[in-house]
VMD Tcl script that builds the backbone (N, CA, C; Angstrom):
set m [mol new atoms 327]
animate dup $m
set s [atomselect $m all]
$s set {name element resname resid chain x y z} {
  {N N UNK 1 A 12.910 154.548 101.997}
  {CA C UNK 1 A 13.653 154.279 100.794}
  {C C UNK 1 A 15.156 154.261 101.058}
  {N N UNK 2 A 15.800 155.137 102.025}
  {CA C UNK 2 A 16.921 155.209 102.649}
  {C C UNK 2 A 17.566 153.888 102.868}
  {N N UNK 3 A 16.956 153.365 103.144}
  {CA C UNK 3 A 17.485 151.490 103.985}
  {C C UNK 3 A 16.768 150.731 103.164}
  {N N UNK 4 A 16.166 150.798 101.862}
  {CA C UNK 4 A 15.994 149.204 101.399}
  {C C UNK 4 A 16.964 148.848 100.715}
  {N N UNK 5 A 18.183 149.321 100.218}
  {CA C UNK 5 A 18.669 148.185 99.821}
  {C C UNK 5 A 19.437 147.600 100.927}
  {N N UNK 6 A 19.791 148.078 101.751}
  {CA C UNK 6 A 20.565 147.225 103.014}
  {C C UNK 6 A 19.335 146.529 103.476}
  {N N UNK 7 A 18.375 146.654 103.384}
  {CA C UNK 7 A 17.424 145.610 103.910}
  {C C UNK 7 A 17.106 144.735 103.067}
  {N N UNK 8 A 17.325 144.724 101.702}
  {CA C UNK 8 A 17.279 143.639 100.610}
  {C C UNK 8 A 18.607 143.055 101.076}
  {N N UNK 9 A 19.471 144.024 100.818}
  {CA C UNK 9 A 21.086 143.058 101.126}
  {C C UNK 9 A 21.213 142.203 102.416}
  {N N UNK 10 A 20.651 142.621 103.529}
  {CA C UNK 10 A 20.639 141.811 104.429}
  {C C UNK 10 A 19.576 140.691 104.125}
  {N N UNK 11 A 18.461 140.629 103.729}
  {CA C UNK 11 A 17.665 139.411 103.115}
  {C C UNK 11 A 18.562 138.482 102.347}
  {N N UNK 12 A 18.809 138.517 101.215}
  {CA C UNK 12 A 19.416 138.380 100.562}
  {C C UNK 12 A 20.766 137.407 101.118}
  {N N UNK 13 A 21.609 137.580 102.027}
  {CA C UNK 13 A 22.990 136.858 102.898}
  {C C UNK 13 A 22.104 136.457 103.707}
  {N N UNK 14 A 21.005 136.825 104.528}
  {CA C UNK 14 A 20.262 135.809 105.279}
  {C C UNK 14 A 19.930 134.765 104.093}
  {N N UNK 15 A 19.495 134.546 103.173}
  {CA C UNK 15 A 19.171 133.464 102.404}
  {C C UNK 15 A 20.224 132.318 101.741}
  {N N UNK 16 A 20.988 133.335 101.544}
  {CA C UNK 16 A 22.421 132.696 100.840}
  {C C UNK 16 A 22.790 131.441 102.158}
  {N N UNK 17 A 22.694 132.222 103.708}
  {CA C UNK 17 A 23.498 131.248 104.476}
  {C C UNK 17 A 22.319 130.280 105.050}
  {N N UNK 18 A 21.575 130.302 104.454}
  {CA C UNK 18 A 20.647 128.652 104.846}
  {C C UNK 18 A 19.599 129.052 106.175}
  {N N UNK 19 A 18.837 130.398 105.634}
  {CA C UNK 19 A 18.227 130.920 107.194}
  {C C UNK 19 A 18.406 131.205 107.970}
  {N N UNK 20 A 18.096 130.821 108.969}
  {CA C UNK 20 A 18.031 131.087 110.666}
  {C C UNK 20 A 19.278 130.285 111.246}
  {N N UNK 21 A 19.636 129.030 110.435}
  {CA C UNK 21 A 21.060 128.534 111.209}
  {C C UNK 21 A 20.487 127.831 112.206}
  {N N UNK 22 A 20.937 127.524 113.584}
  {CA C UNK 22 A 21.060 127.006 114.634}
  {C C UNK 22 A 21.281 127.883 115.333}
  {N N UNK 23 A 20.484 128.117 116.628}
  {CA C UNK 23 A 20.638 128.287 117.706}
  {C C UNK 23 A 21.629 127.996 118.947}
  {N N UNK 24 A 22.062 128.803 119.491}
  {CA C UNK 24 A 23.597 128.215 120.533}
  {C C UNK 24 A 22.869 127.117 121.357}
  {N N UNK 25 A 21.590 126.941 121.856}
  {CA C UNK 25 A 20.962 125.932 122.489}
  {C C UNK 25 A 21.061 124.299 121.754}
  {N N UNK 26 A 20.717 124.610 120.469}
  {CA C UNK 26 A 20.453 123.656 119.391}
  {C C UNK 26 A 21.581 122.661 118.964}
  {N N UNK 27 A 22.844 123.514 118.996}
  {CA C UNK 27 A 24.109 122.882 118.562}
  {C C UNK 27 A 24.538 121.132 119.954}
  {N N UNK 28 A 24.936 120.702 118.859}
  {CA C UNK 28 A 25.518 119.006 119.506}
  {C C UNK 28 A 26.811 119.532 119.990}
  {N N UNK 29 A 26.874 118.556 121.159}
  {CA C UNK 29 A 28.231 118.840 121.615}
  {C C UNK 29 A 29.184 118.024 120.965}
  {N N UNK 30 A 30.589 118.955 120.898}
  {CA C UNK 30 A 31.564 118.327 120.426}
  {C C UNK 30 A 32.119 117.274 120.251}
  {N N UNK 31 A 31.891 116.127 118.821}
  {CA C UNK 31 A 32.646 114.614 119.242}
  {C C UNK 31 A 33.938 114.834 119.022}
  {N N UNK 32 A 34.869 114.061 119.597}
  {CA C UNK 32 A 35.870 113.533 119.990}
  {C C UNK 32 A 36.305 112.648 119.078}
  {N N UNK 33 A 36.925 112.626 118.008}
  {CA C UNK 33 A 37.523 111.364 117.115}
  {C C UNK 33 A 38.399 110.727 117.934}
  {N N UNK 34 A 38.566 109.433 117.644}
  {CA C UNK 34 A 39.600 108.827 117.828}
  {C C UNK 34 A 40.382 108.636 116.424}
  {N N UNK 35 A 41.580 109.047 116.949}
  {CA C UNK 35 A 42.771 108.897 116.073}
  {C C UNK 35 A 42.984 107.325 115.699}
  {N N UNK 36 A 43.448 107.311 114.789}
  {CA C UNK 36 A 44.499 106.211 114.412}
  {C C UNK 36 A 46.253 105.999 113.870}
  {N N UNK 37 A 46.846 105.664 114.633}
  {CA C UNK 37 A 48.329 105.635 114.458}
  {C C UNK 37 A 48.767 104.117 114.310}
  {N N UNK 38 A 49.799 103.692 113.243}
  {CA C UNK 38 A 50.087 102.311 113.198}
  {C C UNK 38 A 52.004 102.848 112.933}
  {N N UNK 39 A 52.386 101.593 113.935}
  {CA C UNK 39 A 53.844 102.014 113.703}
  {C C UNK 39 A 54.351 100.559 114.412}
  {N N UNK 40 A 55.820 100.660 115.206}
  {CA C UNK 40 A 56.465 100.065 115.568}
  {C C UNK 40 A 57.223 100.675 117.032}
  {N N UNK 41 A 56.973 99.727 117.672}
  {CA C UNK 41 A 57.501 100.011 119.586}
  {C C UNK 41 A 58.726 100.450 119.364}
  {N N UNK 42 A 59.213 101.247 119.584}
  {CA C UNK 42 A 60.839 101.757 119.912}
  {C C UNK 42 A 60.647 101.951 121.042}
  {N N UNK 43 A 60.190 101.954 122.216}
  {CA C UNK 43 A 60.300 101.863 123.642}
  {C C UNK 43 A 58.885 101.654 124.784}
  {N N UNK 44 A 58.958 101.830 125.645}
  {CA C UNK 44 A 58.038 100.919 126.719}
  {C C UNK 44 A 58.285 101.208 128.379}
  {N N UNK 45 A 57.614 101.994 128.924}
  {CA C UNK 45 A 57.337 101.828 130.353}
  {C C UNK 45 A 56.135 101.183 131.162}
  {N N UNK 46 A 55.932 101.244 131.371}
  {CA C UNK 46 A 54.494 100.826 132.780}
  {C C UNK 46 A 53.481 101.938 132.429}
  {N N UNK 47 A 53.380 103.068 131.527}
  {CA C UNK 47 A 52.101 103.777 131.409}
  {C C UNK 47 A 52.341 104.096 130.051}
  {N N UNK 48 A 53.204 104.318 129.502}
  {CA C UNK 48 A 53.626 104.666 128.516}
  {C C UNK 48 A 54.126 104.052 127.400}
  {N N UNK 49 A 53.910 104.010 125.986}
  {CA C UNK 49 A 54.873 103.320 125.224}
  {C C UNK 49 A 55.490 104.590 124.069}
  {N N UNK 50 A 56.443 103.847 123.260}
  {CA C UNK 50 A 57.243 104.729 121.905}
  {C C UNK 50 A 56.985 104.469 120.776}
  {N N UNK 51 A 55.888 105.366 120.440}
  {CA C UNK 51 A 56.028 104.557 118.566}
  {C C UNK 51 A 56.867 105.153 117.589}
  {N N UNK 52 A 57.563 104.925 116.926}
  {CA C UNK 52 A 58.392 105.289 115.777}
  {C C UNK 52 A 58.842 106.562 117.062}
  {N N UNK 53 A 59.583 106.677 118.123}
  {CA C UNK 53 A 59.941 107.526 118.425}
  {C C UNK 53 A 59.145 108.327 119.300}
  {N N UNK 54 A 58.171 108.081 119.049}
  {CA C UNK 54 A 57.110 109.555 119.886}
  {C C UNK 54 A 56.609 108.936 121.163}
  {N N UNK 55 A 56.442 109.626 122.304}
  {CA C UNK 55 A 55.477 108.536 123.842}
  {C C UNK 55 A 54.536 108.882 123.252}
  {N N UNK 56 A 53.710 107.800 124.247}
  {CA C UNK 56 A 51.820 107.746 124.295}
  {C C UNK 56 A 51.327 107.617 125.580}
  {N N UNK 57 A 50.417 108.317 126.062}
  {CA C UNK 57 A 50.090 107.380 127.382}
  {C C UNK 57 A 49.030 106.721 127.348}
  {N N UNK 58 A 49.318 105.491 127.878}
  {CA C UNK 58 A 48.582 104.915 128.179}
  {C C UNK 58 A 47.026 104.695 128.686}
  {N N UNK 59 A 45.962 105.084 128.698}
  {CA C UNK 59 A 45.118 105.206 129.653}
  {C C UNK 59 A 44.591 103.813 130.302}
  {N N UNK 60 A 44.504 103.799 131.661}
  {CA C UNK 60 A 44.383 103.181 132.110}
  {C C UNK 60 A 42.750 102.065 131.756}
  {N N UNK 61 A 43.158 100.958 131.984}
  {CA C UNK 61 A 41.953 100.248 131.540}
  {C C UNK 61 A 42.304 100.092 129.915}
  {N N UNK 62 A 43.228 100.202 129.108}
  {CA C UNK 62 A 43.202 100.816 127.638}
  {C C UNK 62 A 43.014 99.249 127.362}
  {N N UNK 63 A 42.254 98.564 126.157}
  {CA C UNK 63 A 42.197 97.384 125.803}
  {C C UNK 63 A 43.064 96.921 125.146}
  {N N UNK 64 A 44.125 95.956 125.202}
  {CA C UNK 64 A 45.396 95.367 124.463}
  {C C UNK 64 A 45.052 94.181 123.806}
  {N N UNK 65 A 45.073 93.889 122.394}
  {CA C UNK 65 A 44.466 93.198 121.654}
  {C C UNK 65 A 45.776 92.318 120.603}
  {N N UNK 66 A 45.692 91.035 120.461}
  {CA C UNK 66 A 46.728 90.478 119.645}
  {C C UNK 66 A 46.001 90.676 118.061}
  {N N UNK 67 A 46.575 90.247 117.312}
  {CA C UNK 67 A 46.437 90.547 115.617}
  {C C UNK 67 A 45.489 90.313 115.453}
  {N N UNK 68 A 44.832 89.145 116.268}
  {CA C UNK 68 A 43.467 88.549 115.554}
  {C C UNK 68 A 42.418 89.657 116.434}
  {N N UNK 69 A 42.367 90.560 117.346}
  {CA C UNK 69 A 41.562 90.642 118.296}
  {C C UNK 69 A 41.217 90.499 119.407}
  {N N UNK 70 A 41.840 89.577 119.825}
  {CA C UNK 70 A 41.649 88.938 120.784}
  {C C UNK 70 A 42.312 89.276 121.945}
  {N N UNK 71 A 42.080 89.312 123.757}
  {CA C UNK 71 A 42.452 90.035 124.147}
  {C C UNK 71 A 44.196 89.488 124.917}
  {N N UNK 72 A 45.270 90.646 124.973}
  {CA C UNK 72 A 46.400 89.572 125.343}
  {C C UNK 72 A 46.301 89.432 126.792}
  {N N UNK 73 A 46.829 87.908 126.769}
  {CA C UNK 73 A 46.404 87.506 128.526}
  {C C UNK 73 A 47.834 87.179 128.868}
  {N N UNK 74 A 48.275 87.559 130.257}
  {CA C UNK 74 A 49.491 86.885 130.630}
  {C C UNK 74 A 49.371 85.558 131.017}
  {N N UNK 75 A 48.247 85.153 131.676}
  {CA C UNK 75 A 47.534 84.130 132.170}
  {C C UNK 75 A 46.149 84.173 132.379}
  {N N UNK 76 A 45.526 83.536 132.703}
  {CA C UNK 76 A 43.914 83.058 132.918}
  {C C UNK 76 A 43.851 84.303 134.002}
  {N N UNK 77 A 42.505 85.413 132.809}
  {CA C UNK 77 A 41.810 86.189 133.881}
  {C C UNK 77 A 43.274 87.167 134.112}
  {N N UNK 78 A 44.670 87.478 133.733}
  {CA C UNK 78 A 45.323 89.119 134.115}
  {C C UNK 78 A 45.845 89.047 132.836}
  {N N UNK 79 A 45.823 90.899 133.154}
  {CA C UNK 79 A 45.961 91.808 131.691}
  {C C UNK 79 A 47.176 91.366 131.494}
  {N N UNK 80 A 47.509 91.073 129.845}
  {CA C UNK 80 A 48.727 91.362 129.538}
  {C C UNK 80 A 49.720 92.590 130.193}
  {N N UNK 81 A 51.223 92.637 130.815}
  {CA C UNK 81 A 51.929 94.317 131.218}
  {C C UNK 81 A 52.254 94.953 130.091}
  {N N UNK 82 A 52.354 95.649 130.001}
  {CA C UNK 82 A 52.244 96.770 129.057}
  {C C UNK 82 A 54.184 96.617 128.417}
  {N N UNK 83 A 55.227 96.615 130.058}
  {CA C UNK 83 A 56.096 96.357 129.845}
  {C C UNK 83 A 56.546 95.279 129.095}
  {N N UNK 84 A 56.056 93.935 128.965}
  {CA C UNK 84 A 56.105 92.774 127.964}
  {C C UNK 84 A 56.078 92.796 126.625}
  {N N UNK 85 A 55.576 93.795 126.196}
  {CA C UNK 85 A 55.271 94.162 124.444}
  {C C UNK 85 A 56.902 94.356 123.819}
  {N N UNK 86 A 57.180 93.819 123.309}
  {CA C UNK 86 A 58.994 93.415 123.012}
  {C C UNK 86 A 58.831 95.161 122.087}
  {N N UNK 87 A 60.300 95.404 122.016}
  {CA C UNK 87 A 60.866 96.557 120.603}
  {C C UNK 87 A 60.274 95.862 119.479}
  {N N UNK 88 A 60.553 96.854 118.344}
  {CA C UNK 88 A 60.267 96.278 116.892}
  {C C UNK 88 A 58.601 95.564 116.633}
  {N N UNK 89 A 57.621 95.779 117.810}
  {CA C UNK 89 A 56.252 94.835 117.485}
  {C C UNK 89 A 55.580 95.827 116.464}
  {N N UNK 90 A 55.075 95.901 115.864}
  {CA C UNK 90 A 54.118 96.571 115.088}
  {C C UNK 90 A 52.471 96.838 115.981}
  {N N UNK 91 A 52.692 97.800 116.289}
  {CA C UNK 91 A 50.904 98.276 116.619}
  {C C UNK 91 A 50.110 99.276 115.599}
  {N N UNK 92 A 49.276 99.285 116.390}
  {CA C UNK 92 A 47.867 100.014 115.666}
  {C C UNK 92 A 47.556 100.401 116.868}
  {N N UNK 93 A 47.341 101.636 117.081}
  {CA C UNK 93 A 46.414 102.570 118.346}
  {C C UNK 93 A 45.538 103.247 117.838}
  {N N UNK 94 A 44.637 103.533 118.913}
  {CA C UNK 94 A 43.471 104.006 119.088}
  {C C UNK 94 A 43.855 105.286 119.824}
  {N N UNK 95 A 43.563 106.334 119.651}
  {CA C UNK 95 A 43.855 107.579 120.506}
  {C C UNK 95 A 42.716 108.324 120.241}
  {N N UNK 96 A 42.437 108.947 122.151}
  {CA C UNK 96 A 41.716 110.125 121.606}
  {C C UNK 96 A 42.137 110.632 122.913}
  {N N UNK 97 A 42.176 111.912 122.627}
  {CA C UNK 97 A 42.125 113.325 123.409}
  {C C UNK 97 A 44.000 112.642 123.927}
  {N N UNK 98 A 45.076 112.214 123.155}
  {CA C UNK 98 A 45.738 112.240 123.292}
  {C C UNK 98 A 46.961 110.740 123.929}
  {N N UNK 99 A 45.674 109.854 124.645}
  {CA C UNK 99 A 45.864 108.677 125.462}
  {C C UNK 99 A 45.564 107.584 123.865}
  {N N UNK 100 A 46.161 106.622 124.602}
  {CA C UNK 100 A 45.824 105.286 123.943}
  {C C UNK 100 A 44.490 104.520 125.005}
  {N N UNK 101 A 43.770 104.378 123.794}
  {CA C UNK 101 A 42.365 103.955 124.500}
  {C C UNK 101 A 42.216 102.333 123.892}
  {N N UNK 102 A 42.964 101.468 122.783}
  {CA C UNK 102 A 42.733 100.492 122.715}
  {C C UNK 102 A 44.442 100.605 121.350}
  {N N UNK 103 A 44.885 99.194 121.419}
  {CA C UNK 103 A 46.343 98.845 120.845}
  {C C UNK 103 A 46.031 97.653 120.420}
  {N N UNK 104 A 46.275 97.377 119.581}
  {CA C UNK 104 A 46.312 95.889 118.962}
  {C C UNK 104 A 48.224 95.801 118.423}
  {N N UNK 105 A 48.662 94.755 118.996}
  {CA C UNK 105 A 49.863 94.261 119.063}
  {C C UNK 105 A 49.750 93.508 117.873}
  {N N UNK 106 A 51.173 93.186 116.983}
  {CA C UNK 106 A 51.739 91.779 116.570}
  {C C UNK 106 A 53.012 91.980 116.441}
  {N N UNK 107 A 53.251 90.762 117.405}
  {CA C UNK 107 A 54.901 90.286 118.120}
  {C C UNK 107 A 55.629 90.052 116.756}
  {N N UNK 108 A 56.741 90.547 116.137}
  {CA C UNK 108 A 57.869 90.241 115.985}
  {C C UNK 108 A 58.335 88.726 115.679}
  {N N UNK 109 A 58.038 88.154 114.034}
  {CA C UNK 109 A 58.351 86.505 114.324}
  {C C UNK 109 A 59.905 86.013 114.410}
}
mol reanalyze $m
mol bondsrecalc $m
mol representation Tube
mol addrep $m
């Protein structure tokens, strides 16, 4: 008689929180969002660019995309340079875990 109501009370918050829960085995591993940031180039290196002020890096392989989608080519078959993206363009990035993983450009008319 000593311990039933702590043994009701513990029933009781076991029920409230949805049972048994999950198991540490059971749990999904952590996704990763990708961010979204839309701004304007204020600066530009070879890995790196500036949006409204702030760097990004680049990750390598990152997909560079013009307004429509499509991918920017300097010529037939090579990547657009990263350095070519003029000041003032307006992007849209893709970020996760901190890198730019895909950019869609539009140039400045």
């Amino acid at each position: 008689m000593k311990y039933q109501s702590a043994i009701v009370l513990a029933i009781g918050l076991f029920t409230i929180q949805g049972g048994g829960g999950t198991a540490i085995g059971d749990t999904s591993p952590a996704v990763v969002a990708l961010a979204v940031k839309t701004g304007m180039v204020t600066g530009v290196s070879a890995h790196d660019i500036q949006i409204d002020g702030y760097s990004y890096k680049i990750k390598a392989g990152a997909e560079i995309l013009d307004q429509e989608g499509a991918p920017l080519m300097e010529s037939e078959g090579v990547p657009f340079p990263v350095t070519k993206i003029v000041l003032d363009s307006a992007v849209k990035v893709f970020l996760k875990a901190g890198e730019i993983q895909k950019m869609i450009v539009t140039f400045p008319q």
